[in-house]
N, C-alpha and C positions, 0 to 999 in steps of 0.2 A: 629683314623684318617681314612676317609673314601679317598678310590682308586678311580683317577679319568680317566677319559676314556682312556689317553695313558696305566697308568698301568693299568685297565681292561685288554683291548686288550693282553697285554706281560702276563698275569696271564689265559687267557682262555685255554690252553691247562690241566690246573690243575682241572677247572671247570670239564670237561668231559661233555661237556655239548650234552645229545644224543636227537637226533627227527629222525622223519619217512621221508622216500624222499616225496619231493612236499611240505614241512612244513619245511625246513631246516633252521637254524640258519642264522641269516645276523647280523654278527658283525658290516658293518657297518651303517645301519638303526639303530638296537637294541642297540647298545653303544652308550647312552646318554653321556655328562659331566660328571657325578657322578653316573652313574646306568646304570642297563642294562633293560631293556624294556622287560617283560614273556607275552607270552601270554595264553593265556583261553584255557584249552582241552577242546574237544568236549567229555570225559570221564566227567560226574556227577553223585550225587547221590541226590534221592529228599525221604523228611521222608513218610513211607507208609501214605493210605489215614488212617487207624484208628492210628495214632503214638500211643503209651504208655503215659497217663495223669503223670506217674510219674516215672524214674528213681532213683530207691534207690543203693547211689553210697553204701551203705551197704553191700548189696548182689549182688555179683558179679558173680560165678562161674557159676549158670546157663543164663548167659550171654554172658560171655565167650567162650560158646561151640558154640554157635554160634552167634558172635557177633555184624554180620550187617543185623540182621534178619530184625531190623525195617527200614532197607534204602533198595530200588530199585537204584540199578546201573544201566546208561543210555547212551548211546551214540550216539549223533548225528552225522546223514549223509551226506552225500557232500549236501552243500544249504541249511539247516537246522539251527536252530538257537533256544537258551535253552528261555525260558520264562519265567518273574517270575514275579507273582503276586505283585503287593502292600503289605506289612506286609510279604511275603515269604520269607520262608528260605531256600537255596540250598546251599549242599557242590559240590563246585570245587577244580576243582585241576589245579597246573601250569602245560601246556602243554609240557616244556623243562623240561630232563630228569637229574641234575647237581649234582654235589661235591662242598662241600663246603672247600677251601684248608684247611691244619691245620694249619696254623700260620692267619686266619681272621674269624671274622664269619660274620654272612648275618644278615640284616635289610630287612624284605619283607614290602612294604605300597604301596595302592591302587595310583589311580590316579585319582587328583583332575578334571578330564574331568568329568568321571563317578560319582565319588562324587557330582558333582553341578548334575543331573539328580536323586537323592536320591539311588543310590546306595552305600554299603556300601560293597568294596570290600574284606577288611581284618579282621572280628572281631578276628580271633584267634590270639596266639603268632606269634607274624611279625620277635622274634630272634631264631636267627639258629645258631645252635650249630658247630664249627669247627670237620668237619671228616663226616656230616651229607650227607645221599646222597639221591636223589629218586624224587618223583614229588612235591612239595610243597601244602602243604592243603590252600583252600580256603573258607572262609565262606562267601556266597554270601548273603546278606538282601536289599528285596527294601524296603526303607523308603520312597517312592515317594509316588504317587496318581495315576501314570499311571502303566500298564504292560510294561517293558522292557523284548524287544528279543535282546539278544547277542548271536552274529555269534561264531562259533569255530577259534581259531588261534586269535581271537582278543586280541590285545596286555592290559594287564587287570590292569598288577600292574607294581611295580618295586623294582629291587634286588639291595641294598648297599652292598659294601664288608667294614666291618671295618678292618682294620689291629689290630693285636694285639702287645701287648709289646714284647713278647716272645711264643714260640708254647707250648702249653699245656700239663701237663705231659702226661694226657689221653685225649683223643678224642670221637666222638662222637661213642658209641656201644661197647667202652674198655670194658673188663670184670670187673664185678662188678659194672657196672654203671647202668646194668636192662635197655638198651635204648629202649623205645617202638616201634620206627619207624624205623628200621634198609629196607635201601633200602624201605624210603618209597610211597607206593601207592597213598596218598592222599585223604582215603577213611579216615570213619567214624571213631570217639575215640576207642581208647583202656586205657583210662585209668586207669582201674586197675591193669595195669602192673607198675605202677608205684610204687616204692618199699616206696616211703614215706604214700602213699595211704593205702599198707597194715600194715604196724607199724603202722600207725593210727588207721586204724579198731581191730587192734592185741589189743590198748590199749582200747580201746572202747569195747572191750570185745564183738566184732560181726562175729569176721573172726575164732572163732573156734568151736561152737558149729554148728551153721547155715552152715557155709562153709565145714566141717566134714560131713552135713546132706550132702548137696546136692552129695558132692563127694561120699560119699555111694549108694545115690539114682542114680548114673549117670552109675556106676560103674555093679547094677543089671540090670539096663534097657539098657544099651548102652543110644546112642542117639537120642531120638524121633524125627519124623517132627518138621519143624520149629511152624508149628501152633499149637502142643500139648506140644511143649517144651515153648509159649508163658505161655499158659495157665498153665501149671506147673509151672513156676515162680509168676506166682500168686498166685496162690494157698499157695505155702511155703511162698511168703513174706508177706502176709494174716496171717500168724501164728505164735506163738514163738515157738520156739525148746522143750519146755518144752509141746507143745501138742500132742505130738506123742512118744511114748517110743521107736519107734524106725524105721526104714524104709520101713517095711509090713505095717504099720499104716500107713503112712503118704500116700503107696500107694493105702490103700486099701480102705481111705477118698478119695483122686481124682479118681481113678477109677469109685467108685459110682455116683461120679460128670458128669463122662466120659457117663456111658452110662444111665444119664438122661438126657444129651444134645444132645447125638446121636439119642434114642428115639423122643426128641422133633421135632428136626432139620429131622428124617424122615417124622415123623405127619407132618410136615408143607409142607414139599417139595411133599406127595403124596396128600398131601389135592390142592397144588397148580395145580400142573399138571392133579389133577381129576376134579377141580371144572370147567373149560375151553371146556370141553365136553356136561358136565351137562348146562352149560350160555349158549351155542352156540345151543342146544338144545332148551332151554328156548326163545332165541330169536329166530330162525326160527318159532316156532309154535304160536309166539306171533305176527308174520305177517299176520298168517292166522283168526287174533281174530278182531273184529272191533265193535265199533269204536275205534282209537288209540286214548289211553287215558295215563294219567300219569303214570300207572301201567308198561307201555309199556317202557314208556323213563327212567324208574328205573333200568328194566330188562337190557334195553341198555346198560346205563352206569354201569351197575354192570360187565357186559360182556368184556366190553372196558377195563374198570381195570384190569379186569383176565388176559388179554390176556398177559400182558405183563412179570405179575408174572410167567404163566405158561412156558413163553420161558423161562425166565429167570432161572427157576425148574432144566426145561431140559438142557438147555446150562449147568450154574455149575455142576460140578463134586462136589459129596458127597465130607463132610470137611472130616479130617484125624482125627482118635479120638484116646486115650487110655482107653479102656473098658476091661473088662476082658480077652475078645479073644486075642485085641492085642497085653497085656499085656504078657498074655503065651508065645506066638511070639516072642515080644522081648527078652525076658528071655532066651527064648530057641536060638535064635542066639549069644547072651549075651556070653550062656555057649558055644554055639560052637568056637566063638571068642577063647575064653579064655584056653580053650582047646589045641586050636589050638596054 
C-alpha cells in the first residue's frame, strides 16, 4: 500500500530528511498525492576520459583499495548546470539527505517531464530497503539527440513509501546482512561487497587463488598511486595465477614493464620539448632563404604542430611509475608501517 500525502506529511519526521540552508526541504511544494518530489545534487560523478574497456567482476581486490579511481567527482557552483551529452552516462545522486522508516520501504522513479526529453533518470534499483539511509544513487543516461544542461536542486525524480505488512526482523545494515551502502554517498558501485558476489566467485573457483595473490602483492607494496595501481590490475588480470610462483615474480615481470614505459614516456617527453627550439630555429632562418617555396611551408607547419606538444611536455607532470627505485620505496615504507 503506497502512503498518500496526508500520511507523508505525519511520517516526515522519521524520514530525517537533512539539506543545506538555502536548499531546504518544502513539505509543502515537495508532497505530491502519492510521492515526495527529490531533487538533483549539484554533487556528481562522470567516468574518467580513458574508462576501463572491461570490468572483471572476477577480480576485485585490487579495486577495492581504491575503488572510485575511474570516476571524477564534481560539484557544481551557484548558476551552474551538469551537461550531458547524447548517449552519456553520469552518476547523480539525490540532493535530500533521508531514512527510510522500518515498517515501509521506498520506490525511487524519474519523472515523466524529463523522460519525454530522452533522459533517463533511474536505470539503477529504484527499491529501498527499510532502515536504509544517505543520498539515493542516480544513473543519469541521455537517450536524446540534444545536450541537456540540468541545474542543481532540480526536482529530478520521485520517492513512494510502501507500507509493509509487518516491520522486519532485520533492517537495512543489520549484522550479517554485509549492507554495502550504510549511510550512503551516492557515489560509484561497490559491488563486491556483496556477500552473494563472493560465494559465487568462492565457487567459481576465482576469489582464492588470484584474490590470495593480490592480497600478498598489496600487503609488500602498501598502496601505489592510483595510476600504477590501474596499471597493476592489468597486468595480474592479464594472467593466471599459475604464471608466477609467487609475488617477487609477478613483481619483478611489472616492474620491468614499469621502467620500459617510464624510459619511453621520458624519450618522448624530452624529444617533445627539444624538438620546439630546433623548428623555431628552422623557421626563423628559413625567412631569411628566398624564394619562399614549398620547403618553407613544410618547416612551417612542422613548427605549428610542435608547438603545441612542447607545451603540453611542459605543462604535464611526469606520470607516477613502479620501476625499481620506486619499488625499494614502497617496500621500505611498507616495512616502516608494519613495524610501526
Amino acid at each position: 500500500m503506497y502512503l498518500v500525502d496526508e500520511q507523508i506529511k505525519a511520517r516526515l519526521p522519521e524520514l530525517r530528511i537533512q539539506t543545506e540552508i538555502g536548499h531546504l526541504f518544502e513539505a509543502d511544494s515537495q508532497v505530491q498525492p502519492c510521492s515526495i518530489d527529490l531533487r538533483l545534487s549539484p554533487v556528481y560523478w562522470r567516468p574518467r576520459r580513458r574508462p576501463r574497456k572491461v570490468i572483471d567482476l572476477t577480480r576485485s581486490r585490487l579495486l577495492e583499495v581504491s575503488p572510485r579511481r575511474n570516476w571524477d567527482r564534481h560539484e557544481l557552483g551557484s548558476g551552474e548546470s551538469l551537461s550531458i551529452r547524447p548517449g552519456e552516462l553520469v552518476l547523480g545522486r539525490v540532493y535530500e539527505h533521508l531514512t527510510i522508516p522500518d515498517d515501509c520501504a521506498g520506490a525511487l522513479e524519474g519523472r515523466s517531464s524529463f523522460a519525454r526529453m530522452g533522459l533517463s533518470v533511474h536505470a539503477t534499483g529504484g527499491f529501498i530497503n527499510p532502515g536504509w539511509s544517505g543520498h539515493m544513487p542516480l544513473t543519469l543516461v541521455n537517450n536524446g539527440v540534444a545536450t541537456l544542461r540540468l541545474p542543481g536542486y532540480l526536482p529530478i525524480c520521485q520517492l513512494m513509501l510502501v507500507a509493509l505488512a509487518s516491520n522486519p526482523s532485520r533492517t537495512y545494515g543489520a549484522g550479517g546482512l554485509r549492507s554495502k551502502y550504510l549511510d550512503d554517498d551516492g557515489g560509484p558501485s561497490y559491488w563486491w561487497r556483496d556477500k552473494v558476489i563472493g560465494n559465487l566467485l568462492a565457487e567459481l573457483g576465482r576469489s582464492d587463488v588470484i584474490l590470495d595473490l593480490q592480497e600478498r602483492l598489496l600487503q609488500k607494496i602498501g598502496v601505489p598511486p592510483d595510476d600504477v595501481l590501474e596499471r597493476l590490475e592489468l597486468f595480474v588480470a592479464g594472467r593466471s595465477a599459475s604464471a608466477f610462483g609467487n609475488v617477487d615474480e609477478l613483481l619483478e615481470g611489472f616492474v620491468r614493464r614499469e621502467d620500459r614505459k617510464k624510459m619511453y614516456d621520458t624519450i618522448i617527453r624530452r624529444a617533445a620539448i627539444a624538438s620546439l627550439p630546433v623548428m623555431l630555429s628552422a623557421t626563423i632562418s628559413s625567412l631569411f632563404v628566398h624564394p619562399i617555396g614549398v620547403l618553407h611551408y613544410i618547416v612551417w607547419i612542422i613548427t605549428a604542430l610542435t608547438i603545441p606538444f612542447a607545451i603540453l611536455a611542459v605543462r604535464d607532470s611526469p606520470s607516477e611509475y613502479l620501476g625499481r627505485r620506486e619499488l625499494a620505496e614502497l617496500e621500505r615504507r611498507s616495512n616502516q608501517q608494519a613495524i610501526a
